[in-house]
MIRORO-382453 format. One record per residue (C-alpha): x, y, z; residue in one letter. Coordinates in Angstrom, 2 decimals. Last residue first. Layout:
MIRORO-382453
+---------+---------+---------+------+
|      px |      py |      pz | code |
+---------+---------+---------+------+
|       X |       Y |       Z |    a |
...
+---------+---------+---------+------+
END
This chain:
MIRORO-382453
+---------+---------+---------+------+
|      px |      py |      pz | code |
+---------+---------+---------+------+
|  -25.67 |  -12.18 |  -27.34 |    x |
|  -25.25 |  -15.86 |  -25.46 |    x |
|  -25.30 |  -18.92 |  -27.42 |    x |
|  -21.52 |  -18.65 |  -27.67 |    x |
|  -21.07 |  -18.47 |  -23.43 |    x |
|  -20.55 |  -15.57 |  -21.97 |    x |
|  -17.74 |  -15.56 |  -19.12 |    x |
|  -19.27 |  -13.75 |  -16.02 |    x |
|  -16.15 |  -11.30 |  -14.36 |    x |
|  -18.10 |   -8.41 |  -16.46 |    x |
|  -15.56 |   -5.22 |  -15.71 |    x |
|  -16.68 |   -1.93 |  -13.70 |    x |
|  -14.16 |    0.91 |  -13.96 |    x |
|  -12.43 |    3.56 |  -11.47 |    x |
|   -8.85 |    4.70 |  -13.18 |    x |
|   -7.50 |    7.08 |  -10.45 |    x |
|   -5.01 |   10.00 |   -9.93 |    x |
|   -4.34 |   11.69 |   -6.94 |    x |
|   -2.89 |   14.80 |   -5.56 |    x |
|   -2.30 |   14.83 |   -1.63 |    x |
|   -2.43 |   18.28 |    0.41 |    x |
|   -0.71 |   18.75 |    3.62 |    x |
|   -0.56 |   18.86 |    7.44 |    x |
|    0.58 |   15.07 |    8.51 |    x |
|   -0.93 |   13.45 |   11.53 |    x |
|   -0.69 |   13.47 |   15.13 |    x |
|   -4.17 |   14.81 |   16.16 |    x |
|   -5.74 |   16.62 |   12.92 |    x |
|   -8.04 |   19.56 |   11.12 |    x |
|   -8.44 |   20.38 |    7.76 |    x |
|   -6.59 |   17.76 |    6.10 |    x |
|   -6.25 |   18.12 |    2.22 |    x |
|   -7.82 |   15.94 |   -0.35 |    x |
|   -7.34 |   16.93 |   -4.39 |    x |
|   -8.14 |   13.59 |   -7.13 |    x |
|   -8.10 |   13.35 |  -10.51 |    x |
|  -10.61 |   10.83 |  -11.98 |    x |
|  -10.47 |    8.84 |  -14.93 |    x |
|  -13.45 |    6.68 |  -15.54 |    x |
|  -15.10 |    3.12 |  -17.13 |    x |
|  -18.43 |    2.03 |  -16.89 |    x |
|  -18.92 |    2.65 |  -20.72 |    x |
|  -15.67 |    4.36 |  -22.23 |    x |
|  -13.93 |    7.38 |  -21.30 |    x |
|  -15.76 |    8.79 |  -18.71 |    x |
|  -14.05 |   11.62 |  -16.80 |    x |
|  -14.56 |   12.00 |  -12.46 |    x |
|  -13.14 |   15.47 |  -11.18 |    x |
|  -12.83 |   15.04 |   -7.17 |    x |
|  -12.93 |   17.11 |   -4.64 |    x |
|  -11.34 |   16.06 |   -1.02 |    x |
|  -11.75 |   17.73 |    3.01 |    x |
|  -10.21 |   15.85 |    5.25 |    x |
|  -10.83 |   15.34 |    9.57 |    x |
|   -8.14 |   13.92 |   11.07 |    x |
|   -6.95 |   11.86 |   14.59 |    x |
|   -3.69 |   10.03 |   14.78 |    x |
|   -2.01 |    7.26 |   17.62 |    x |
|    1.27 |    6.99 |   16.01 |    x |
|    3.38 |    4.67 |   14.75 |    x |
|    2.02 |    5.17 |   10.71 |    x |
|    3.58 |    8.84 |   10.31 |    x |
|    7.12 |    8.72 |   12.11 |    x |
|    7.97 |   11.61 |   14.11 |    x |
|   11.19 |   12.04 |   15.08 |    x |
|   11.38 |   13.91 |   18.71 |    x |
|    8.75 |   11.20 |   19.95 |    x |
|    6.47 |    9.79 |   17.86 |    x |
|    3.16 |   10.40 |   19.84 |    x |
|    3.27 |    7.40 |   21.88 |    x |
|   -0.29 |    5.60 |   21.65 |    x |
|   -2.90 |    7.36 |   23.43 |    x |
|   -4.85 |    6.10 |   26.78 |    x |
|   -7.63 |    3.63 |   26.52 |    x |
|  -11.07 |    4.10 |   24.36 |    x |
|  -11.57 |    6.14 |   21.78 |    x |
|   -9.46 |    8.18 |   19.03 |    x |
|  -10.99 |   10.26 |   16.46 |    x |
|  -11.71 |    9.59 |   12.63 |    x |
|  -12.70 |   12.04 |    9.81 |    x |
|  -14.34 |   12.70 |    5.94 |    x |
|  -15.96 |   14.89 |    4.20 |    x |
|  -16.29 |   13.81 |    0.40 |    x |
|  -16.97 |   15.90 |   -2.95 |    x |
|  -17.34 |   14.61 |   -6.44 |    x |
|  -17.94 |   16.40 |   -9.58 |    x |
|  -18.88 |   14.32 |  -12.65 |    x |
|  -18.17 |   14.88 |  -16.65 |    x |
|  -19.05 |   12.63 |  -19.47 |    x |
|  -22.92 |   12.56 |  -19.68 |    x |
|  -22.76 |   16.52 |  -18.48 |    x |
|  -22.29 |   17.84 |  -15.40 |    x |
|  -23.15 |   14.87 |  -13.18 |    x |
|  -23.64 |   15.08 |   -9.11 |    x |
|  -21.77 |   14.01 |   -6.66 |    x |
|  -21.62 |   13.64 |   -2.59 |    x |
|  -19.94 |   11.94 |    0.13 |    x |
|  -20.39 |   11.86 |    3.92 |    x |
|  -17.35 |   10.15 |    5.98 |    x |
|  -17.21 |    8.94 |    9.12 |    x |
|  -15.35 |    8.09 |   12.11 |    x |
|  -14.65 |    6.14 |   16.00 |    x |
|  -10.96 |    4.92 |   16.41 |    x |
|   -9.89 |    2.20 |   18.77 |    x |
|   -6.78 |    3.31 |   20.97 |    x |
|   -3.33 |    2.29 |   19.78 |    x |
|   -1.32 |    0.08 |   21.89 |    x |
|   -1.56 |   -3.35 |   19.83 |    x |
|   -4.46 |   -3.85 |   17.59 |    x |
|   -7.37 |   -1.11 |   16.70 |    x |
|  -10.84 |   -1.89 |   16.76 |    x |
|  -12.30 |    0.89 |   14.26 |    x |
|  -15.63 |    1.87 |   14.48 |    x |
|  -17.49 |    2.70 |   11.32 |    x |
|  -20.27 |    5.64 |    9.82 |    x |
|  -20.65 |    5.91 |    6.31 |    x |
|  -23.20 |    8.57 |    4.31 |    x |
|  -23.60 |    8.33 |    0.31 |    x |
|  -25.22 |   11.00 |   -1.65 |    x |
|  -26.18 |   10.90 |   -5.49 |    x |
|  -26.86 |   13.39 |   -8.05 |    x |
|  -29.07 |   14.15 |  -11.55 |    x |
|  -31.05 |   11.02 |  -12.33 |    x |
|  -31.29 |   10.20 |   -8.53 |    x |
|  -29.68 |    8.70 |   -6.04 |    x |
|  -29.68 |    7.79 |   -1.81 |    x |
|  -26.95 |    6.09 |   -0.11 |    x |
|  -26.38 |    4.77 |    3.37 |    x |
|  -23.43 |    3.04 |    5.00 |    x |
|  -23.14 |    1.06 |    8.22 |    x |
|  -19.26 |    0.28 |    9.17 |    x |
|  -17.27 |   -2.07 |   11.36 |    x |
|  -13.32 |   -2.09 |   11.15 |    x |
|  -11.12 |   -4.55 |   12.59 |    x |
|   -7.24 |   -3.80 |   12.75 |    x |
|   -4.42 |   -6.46 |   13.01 |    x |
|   -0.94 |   -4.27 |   13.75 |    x |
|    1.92 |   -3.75 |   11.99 |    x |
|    1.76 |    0.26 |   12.11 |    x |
|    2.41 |    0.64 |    8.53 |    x |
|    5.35 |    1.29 |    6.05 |    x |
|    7.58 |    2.77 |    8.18 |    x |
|    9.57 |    5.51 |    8.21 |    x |
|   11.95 |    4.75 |    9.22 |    x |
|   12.29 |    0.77 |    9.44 |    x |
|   11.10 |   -0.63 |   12.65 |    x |
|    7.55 |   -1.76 |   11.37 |    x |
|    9.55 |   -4.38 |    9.01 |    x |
|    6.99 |   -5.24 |    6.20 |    x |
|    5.66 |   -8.62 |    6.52 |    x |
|    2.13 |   -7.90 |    4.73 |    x |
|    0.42 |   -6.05 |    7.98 |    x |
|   -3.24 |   -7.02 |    7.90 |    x |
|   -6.32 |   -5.17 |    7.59 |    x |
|   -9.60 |   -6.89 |    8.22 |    x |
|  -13.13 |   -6.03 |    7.22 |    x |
|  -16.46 |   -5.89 |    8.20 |    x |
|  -19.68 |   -4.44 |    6.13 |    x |
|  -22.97 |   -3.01 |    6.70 |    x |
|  -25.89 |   -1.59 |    3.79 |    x |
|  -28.31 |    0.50 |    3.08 |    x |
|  -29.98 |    1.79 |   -0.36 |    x |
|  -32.18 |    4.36 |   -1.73 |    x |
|  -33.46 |    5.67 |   -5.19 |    x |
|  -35.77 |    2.26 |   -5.65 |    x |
|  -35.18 |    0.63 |   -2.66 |    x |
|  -32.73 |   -1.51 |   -1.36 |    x |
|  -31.90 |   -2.90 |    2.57 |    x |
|  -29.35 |   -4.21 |    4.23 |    x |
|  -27.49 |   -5.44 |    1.80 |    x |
|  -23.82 |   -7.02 |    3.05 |    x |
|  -20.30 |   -6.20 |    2.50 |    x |
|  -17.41 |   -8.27 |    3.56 |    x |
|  -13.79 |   -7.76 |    3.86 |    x |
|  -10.27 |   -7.91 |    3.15 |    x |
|   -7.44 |   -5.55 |    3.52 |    x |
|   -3.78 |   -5.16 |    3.03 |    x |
|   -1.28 |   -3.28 |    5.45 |    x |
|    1.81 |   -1.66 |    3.33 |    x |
|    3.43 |   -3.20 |    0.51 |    x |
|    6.85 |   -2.06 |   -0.52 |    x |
|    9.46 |    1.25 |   -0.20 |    x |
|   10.92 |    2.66 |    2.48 |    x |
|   13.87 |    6.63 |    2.25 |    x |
|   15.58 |    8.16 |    5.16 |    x |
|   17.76 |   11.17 |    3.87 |    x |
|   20.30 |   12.09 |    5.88 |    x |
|   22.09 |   14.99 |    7.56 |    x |
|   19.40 |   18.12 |    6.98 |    x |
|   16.83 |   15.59 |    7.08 |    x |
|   14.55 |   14.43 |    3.63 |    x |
|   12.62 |   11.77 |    4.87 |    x |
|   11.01 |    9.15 |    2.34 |    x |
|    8.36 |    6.71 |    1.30 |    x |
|    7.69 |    5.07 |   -1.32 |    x |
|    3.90 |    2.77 |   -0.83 |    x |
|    1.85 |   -0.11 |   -2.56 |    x |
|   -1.40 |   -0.40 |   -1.26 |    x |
|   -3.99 |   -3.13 |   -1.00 |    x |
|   -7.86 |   -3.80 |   -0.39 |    x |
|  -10.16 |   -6.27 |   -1.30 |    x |
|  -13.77 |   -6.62 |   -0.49 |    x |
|  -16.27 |   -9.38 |   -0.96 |    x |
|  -19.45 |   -8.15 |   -1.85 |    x |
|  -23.06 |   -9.75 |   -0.29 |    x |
|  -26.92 |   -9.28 |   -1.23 |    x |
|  -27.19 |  -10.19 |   -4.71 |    x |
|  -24.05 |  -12.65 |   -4.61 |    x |
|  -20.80 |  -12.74 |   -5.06 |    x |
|  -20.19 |   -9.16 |   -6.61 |    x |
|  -16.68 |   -8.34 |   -5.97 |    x |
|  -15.45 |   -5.03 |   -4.14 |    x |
|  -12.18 |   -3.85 |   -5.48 |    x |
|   -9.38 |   -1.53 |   -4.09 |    x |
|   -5.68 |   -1.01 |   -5.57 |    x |
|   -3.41 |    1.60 |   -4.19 |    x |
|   -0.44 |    3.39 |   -5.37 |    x |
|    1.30 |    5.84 |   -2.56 |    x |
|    3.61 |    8.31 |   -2.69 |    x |
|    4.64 |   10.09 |    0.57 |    x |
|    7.18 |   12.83 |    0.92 |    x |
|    8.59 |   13.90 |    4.55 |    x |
|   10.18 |   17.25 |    4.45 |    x |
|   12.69 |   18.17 |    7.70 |    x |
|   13.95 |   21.35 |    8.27 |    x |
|   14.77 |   20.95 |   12.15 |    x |
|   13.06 |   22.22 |   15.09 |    x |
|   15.14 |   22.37 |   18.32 |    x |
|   15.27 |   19.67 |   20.97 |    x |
|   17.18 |   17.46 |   19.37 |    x |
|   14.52 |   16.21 |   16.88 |    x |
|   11.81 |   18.52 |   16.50 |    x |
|   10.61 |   17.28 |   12.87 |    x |
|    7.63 |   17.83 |   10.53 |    x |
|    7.65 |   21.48 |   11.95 |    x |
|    4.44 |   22.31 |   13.91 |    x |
|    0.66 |   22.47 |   13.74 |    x |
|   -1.43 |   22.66 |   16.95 |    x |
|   -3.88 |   19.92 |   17.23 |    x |
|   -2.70 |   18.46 |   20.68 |    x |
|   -1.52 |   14.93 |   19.83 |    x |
|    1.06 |   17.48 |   17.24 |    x |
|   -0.76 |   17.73 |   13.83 |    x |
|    1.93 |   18.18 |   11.17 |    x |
|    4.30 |   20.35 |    8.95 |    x |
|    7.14 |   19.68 |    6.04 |    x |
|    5.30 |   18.03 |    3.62 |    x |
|    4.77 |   16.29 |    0.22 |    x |
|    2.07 |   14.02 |   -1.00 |    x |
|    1.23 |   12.38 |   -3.92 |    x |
|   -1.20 |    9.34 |   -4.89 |    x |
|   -1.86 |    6.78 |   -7.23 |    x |
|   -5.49 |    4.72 |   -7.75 |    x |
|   -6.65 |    1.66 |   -9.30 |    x |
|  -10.19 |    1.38 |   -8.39 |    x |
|  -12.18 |   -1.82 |   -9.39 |    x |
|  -15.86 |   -2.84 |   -9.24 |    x |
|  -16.57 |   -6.03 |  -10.24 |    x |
|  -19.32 |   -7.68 |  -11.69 |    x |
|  -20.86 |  -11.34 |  -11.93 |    x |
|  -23.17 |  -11.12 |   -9.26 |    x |
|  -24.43 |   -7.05 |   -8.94 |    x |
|  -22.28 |   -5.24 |   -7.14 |    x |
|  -23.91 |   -3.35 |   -3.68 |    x |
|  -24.79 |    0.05 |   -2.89 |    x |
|  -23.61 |    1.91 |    0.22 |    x |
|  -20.65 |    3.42 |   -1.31 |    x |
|  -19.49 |    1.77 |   -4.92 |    x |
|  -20.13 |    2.47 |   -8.20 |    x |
|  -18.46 |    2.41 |  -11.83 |    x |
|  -21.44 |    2.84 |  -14.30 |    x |
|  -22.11 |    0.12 |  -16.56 |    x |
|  -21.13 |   -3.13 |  -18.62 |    x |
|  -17.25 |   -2.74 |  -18.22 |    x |
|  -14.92 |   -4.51 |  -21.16 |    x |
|  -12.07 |   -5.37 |  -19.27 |    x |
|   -8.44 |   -4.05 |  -20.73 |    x |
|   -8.53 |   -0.67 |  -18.28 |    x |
|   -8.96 |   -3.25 |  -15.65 |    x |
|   -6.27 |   -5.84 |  -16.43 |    x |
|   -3.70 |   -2.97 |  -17.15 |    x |
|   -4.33 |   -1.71 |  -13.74 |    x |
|   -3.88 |   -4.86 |  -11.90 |    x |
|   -0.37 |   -5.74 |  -14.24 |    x |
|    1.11 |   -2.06 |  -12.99 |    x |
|   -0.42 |   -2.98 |   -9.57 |    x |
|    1.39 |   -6.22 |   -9.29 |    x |
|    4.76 |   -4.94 |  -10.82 |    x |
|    4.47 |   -2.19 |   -8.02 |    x |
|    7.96 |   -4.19 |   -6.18 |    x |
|    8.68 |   -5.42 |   -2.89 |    x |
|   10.40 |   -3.80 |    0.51 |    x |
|   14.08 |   -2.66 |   -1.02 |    x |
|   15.60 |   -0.33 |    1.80 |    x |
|   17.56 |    2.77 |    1.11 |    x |
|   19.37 |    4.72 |    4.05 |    x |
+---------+---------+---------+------+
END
């Protein structure tokens, strides 16, 4: 079964408008803040293909244990995403957040295949404090379902309104950086609020070349769990739990601007897919202030 849900025309023209901009510095984000007047913008594409997960009791299984017997099932996920934080003012971004998604089922019988927007996000980020090598900040944001139909297999999101809280911290130097984030997730409909973090790390290899590493995890809270799934397990209407491990290879190719290749597996989970998902990003930092002629 085939179902049309929207088009990545958006994203195609998003990441042509950022590789066009002419970026005045390095492309950052974490716990420090965009200056008024810049952007920065992460166009991002992502590939994942499985046949285990996380059962609500950590164990890994088959993808699938649909009539009572396991069944070779492989779930594929492709997702393109587009996030931005916007410098308003000195001590406050506005976030956005969206992601384009194909995904698809492979049974034995059938192959279930969804395609269109999934939830989108929007947010705030404020300074809480900045120093010369170390910063601090907090930020709120919404995500919204964008009229996808959560009955559709598999779905596209959970369609629920979800709240997330989060303090971040970041220290730098000439040679590496370090960024920790703690948040608390208020969760809508059944699903129980999630607690997490994520500590992330790079340093420089040469002027062109930057490693990345993150650590990253949530864990239910609060009320009972959400249904598990059932016998067919659908990704986005459950109640999960992970903990990922990522590297990532960041390449500059012109001032502020970088390609990055992504590798994030999950390590440890509660209802969630086992797996490894390849990604590709462009990260960049256009000028959104229009210079006027007496300006050089």
């Amino acid at each position: 079964m085939i179902r049309e849900r929207g088009s990545g025309l958006a994203l195609a023209m998003l990441l042509g408008a950022a590789i066009a901009a002419s970026p005045p510095g390095s492309a950052l984000a974490g716990a420090w803040l965009q200056e008024p007047g810049t952007a920065y913008v992460r166009l991002s594409g992502g590939y994942l293909v499985t046949d285990t997960r996380f059962d609500r009791d950590g164990n890994e299984i088959p993808f699938d244990n649909a009539g009572g017997g396991f069944r070779d099932v492989e779930y594929r996920d492709f997702a393109a995403g587009a996030y931005a934080e916007w410098g308003l003012h000195r001590d406050w971004n506005l976030i956005t957040d969206l992601t384009w998604k194909r995904l698809r089922a492979d049974q034995p019988s059938a192959r279930f295949t969804t395609y269109g927007f999934g939830d989108a996000g929007v947010g705030v980020k404020r300074s809480l404090y900045r120093g010369p090598h170390t910063v601090a900040s907090a930020g709120v944001s919404v995500s919204v379902p964008t009229g996808y139909d959560p009955g559709e297999y598999p779905a596209l999101g959970s369609d629920t309104v979800d709240l997330t809280a989060s303090l971040q911290a970041g220290t730098s130097t000439a040679a590496y950086w370090v960024n920790g984030e703690a948040a608390y997730r208020f969760r809508g409909g059944d699903f129980r609020n999630q607690v997490g973090g994520a500590v992330t790390g790079g340093f420089g290899v040469s002027r062109a070349v930057a490693l990345r590493g993150d650590v990253r995890g949530a864990v239910g809270v609060g009320r009972g769990p959400a249904p598990d799934g059932g016998l067919r397990f659908d990704p986005t209407a459950v109640d999960p739990g992970n903990l990922d491990a990522a590297g990532t290879v960041s390449v500059r190719v012109a001032p502020g601007t970088a390609l990055e290749a992504e590798v994030r597996s999950t390590v440890w989970g509660e209802n969630t897919l086992v797996g490894t998902r390849f990604s590709l990003a462009v990260a960049t930092s256009p000028a959104l202030r229009l210079r006027s002629g007496r300006e050089r």
